[in-house]
C-alpha positions in Angstrom: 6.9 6.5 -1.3 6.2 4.7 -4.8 3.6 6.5 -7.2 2.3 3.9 -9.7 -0.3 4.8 -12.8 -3.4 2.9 -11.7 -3.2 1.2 -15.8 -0.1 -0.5 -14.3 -2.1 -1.8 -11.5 -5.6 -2.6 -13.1 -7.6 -3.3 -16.6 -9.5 -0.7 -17.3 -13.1 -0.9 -15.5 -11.9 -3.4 -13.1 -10.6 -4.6 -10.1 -8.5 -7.2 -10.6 -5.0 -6.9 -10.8 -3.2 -7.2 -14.5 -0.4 -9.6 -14.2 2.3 -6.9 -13.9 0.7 -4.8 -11.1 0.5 -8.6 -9.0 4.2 -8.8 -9.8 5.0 -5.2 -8.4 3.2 -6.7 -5.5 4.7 -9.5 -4.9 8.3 -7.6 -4.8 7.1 -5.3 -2.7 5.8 -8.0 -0.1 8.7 -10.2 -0.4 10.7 -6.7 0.4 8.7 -6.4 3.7 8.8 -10.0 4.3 12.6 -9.9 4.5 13.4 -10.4 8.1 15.4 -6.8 8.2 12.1 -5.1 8.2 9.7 -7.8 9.3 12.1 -7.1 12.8 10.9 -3.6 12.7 8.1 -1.8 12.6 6.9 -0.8 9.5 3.6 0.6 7.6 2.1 0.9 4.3 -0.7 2.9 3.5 -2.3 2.4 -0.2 -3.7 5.5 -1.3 -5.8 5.7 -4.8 -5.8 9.1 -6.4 -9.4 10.2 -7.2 -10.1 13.8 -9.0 -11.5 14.8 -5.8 -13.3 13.4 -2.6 -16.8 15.9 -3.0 -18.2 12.8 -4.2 -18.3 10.7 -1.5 -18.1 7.5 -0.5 -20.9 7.0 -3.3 -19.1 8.1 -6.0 -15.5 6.8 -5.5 -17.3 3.2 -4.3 -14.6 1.8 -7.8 -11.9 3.2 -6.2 -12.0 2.6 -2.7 -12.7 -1.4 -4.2 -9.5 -1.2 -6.3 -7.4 0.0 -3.4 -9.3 -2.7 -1.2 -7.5 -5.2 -3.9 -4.2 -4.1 -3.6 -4.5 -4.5 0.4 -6.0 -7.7 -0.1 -3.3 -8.4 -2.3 -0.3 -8.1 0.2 -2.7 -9.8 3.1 -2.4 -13.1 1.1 1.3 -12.8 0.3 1.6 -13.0 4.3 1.8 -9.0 5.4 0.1 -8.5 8.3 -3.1 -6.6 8.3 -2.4 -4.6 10.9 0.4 -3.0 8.9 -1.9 -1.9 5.9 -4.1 0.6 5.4 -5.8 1.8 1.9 -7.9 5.2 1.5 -8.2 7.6 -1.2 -6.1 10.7 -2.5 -7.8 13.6 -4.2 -6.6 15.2 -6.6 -4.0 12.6 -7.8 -5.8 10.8 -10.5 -4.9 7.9 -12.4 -2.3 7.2 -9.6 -1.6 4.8 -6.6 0.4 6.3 -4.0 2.3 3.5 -1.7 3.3 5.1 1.3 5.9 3.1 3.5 6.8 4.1 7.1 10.2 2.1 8.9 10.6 2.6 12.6 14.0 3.0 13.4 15.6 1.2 16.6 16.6 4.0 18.9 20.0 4.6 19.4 20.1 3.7 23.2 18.0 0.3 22.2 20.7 -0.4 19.6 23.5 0.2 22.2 22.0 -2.3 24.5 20.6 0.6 26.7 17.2 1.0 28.8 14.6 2.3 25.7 
């Protein structure tokens, strides 16, 4: 997992992305669009810290936007959809967790067994 400060990611009161938090992107899809991982399974889940999550839908409405951009950001450097997921983290504010999950071949599968 990568936790990023969300002023890395964003301007302040916005939701686009500043110029170095598309970069940070852009490595981290070209990373998963290397053919060792786009072989395997793998998933990342964007998760924007909020204070807490008593507020709702409602009250988080900028945050859930901002980690809709960062999904929307890797979805148009070519990872597939299916593979992403955003939501919110409470109590982590002012930070952008991205979580990644690699599936592993199983040994058996590697061996060129029944798997």
């Amino acid at each position: 997992r990568v936790d990023m400060p969300v002023a890395d990611l964003f301007a302040e009161d916005s939701v686009e992305l500043m110029p170095e938090g598309a970069e940070t992107l852009r490595v981290i899809a070209g990373a998963l669009g290397n053919p060792r991982f786009a072989l395997r399974g793998y998933r990342v889940d964007l998760l924007y810290g909020v204070r807490d999550t008593g507020s709702g839908v409602t009250g988080n409405r900028a945050a859930l936007a901002r980690a809709g951009a960062l999904v929307r950001s890797l979805e148009s450097q070519g990872l597939p959809p299916s593979r992403l997921s955003a939501g919110l983290l409470p109590d982590f504010a002012g930070t952008a967790r991205f979580h990644f999950t690699i599936e592993l071949e199983t040994p058996a599968a590697e061996a060129g067994g029944e798997g």
